[in-house]
N, C-alpha and C positions, 0 to 999 in steps of 0.2 A: 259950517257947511258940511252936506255930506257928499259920499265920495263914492263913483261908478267904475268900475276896471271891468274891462271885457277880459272873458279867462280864454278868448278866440283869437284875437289879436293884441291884446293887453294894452290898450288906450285909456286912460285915465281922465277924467272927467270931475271938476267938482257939481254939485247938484245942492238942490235947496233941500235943508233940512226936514221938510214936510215931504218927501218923497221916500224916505229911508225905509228900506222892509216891501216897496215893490218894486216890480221892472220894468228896466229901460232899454232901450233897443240903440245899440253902438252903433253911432255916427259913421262907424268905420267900413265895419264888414258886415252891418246888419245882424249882429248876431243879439237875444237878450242876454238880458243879466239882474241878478238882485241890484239894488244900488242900497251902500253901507252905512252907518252909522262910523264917520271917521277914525275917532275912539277907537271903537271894538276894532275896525280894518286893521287902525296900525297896532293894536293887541296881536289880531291873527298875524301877521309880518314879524312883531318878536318871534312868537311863540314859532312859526316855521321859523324862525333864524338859530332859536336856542335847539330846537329840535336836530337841524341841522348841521350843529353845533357838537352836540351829545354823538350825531351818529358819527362823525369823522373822527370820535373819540377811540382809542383800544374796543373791539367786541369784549364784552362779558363772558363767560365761560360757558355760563346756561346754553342749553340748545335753545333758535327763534327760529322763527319761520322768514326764511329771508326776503326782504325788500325789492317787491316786483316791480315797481310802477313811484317814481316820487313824484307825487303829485303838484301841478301846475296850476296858479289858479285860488278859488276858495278851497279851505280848511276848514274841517270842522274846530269850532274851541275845547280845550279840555274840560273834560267829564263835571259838572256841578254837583258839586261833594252832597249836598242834602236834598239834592232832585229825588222824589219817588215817582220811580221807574211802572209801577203802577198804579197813578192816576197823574197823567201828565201828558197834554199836547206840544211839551216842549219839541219832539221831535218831528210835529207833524206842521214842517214849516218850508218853505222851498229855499233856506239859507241852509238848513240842516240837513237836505240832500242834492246840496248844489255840488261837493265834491263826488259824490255820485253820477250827475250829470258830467261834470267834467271828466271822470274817468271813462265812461263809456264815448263820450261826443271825441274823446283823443283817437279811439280807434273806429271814428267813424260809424259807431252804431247809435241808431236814433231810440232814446228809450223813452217809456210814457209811465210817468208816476203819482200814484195817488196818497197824497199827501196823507188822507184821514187813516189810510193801513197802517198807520206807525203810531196811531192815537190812544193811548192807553188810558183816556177816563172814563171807557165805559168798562166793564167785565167780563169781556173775554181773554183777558191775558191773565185775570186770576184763578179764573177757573180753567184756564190751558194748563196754569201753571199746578193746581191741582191734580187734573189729568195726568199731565208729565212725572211727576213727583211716585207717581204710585199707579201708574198704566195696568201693571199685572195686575192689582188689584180690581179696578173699575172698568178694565176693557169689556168687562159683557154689560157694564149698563152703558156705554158706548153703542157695542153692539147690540143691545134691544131695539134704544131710542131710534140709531140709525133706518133699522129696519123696521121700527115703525115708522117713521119716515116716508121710505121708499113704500111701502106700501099702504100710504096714506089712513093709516090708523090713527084713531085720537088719543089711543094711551098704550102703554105698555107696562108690565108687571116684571118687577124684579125680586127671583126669590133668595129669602136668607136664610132657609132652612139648612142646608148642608152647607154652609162657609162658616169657616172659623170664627170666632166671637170678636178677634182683631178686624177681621175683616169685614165681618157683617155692620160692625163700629164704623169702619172707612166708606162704605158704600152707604150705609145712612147717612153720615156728615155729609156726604158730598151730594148725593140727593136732595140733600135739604138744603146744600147751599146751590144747587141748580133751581130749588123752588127762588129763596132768597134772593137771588139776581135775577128771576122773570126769565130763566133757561126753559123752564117749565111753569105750566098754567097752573097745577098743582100737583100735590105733594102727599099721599095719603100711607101711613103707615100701621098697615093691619097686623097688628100684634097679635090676636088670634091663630093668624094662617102664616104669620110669619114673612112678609112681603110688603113689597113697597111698592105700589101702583103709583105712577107718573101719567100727567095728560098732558100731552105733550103740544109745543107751542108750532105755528106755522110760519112765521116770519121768514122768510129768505136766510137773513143774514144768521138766525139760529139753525135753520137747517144746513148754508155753509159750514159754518162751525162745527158741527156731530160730523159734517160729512168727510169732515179731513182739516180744515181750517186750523182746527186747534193746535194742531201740530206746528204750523207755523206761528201763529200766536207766540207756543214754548219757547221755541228756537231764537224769536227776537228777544225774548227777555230773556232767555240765558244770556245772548250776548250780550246787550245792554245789562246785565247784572256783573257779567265780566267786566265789563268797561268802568262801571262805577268802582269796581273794589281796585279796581287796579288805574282810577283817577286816569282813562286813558281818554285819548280823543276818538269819536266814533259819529259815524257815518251810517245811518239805517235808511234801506228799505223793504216793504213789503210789496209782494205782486207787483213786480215789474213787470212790464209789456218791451220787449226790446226788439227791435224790425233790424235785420240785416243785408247783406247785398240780398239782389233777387227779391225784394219784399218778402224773405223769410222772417216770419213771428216767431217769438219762444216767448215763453212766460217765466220768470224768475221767482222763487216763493219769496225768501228773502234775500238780502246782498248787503254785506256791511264792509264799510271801512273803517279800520281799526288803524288811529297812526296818522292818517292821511295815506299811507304808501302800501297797506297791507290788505288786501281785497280778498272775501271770503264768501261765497257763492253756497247757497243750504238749497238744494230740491228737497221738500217734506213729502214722504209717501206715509199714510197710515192703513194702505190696504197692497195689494196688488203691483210690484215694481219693475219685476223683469224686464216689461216688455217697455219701460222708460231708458233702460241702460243704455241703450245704443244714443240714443236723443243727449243723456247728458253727458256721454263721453264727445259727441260732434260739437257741443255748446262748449265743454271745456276747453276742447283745443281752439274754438272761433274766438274767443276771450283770453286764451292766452294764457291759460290758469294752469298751473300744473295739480295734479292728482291730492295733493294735499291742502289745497286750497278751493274743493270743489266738492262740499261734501252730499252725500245722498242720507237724509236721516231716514229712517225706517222704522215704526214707534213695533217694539217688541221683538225684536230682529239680534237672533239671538248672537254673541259678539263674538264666537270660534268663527259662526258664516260668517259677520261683517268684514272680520281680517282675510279671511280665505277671498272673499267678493273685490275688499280692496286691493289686492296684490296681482286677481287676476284684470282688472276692469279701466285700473291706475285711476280710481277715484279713494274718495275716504267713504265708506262705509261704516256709519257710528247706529245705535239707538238711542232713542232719548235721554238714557239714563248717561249713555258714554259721551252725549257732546260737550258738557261743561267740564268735565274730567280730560277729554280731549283737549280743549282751549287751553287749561293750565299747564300741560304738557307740552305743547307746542307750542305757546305762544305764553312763556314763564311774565308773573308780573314784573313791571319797572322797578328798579331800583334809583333812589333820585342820590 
């Protein structure tokens, strides 16, 4: 038989087998819930028991980011050692942001989640993750594409006449891997004049993506790439929708749980942020996050102003290059 626990009232229910994986609405307090594959449930029940276990143990010496919130309810399972993290809907399931729900529905905020943001079989999180890796280098064909874009042009020219030969290297490969993945309609490389003309694609979901998406793309696969090396349990989403008292909306880029008990809140800016600071210092305090758990990434944001912005502002101020350097610093891997 399989098994339904409300994480609202915590009623326990067997269920038939052939229901396992959707949801059921508690007999109790009306609230839903996934209903479990028994197995994995009483898996997830160790695994918070040994965790549990571990943390009532002596602290480690390393500096952690301390344990806000011990979560009640569904857990995520630990990290599956040979998952690849880009190509993989393993995380685009309403079991695998059910401790998400749970965390937010505890403080009363109603959140709305789109399962397919966290789906990495198509290629956007590899070519984010291009992006990411080497921003100074490619942010003007960024900046072309974008602006051809907005002003509804069908192609734009990229020159390589005065860029280094490293780089002119880097901006061709990635060129042609935006042809390769259908980022771009095509791909023309005029050796002559020294340039790379792109005709650029219309799709919606491609023009999200140039227009700032990418950034979050990064930010999920850094975490998820943290998680995997460090076999951790995790919690993703993307584009969160969360409604507060007052029918106040805010939109979340991403939001992971790491642990079950460690909640880490990313707004992605890749253009213009100032005038957001205020918005994500009101969000931080409404969540209950302190400054270190609420980061603003800023793609090229240079990291003297990031620390100067984070000290005055009491958020984490990183760029894309410092938030995976950031996580290992903060949040050092387990030792078993």
């Amino acid at each position: 038989m399989a098994i339904f626990r409300c994480a609202s009232c915590g009623l326990v229910q067997e269920q038939p087998d052939s229901l396992v994986g959707t949801q059921w609405t508690c007999q109790r307090c009306n609230r839903a819930g996934p209903i479990y594959n028994t197995v994995a449930f009483v898996e997830r029940l160790v695994a918070m028991y040994l965790d549990a276990k571990r943390e009532s143990a002596p602290p480690a010496a390393s500096p952690a980011l301390p344990a806000q919130d011990a979560v009640v309810g569904t857990v995520a399972p630990a990290f599956p050692g040979e998952l690849d993290i880009f190509n993989t809907d393993h995380f685009a399931s309403e079991g695998q942001h059910g401790p998400i729900v749970d965390w937010f529905r505890r403080r009363q905020i109603q959140v709305d989640l789109s399962l397919r943001s966290v789906d990495t079989t198509g290629f956007f999180d590899e070519v984010a993750s291009t992006i990411g890796q080497d921003y100074v280098v490619l942010k003007d064909v960024l900046d072309r594409i974008r602006w051809a874009q907005h002003k509804e042009y069908s192609s734009t020219t990229i020159p390589l006449g005065k860029k280094p030969p490293d780089e002119a290297r880097a901006i061709s490969a990635f060129c042609q891997q935006l042809y390769d993945f259908t980022f771009v309609e095509k791909c023309f490389h005029n050796r002559p004049e020294n340039n790379i003309r792109l005709v650029i694609q219309t799709a919606p979901a491609i023009r999200r993506f140039f227009a700032g998406e990418w950034l979050e793309w990064f930010a999920l696969v850094t975490c998820l790439s943290f998680a995997k090396e460090g076999r951790r349990r995790i919690s993703c989403a993307r584009n969160l929708a969360i409604t507060l008292a007052h029918d106040q909306r805010h939109e979340i880029d991403v939001f992971v749980l790491f642990d079950g008990n460690q909640p880490l809140c990313i707004e992605c800016k890749s253009g213009e942020f100032r005038q957001d600071i205020d918005r994500c210092v009101t969000l931080r305090k409404r969540l209950g996050l302190t400054g270190g758990r609420f980061v603003v990434c800023v793609a090229g944001l240079d990291e003297a102003k990031a620390a100067g912005l984070s000290a005055t502002h009491d958020l984490t101020f990183l760029n894309e290059r410092g938030l995976s350097r950031w996580l290992r610093q903060v949040m050092p891997a387990k030792t078993e």
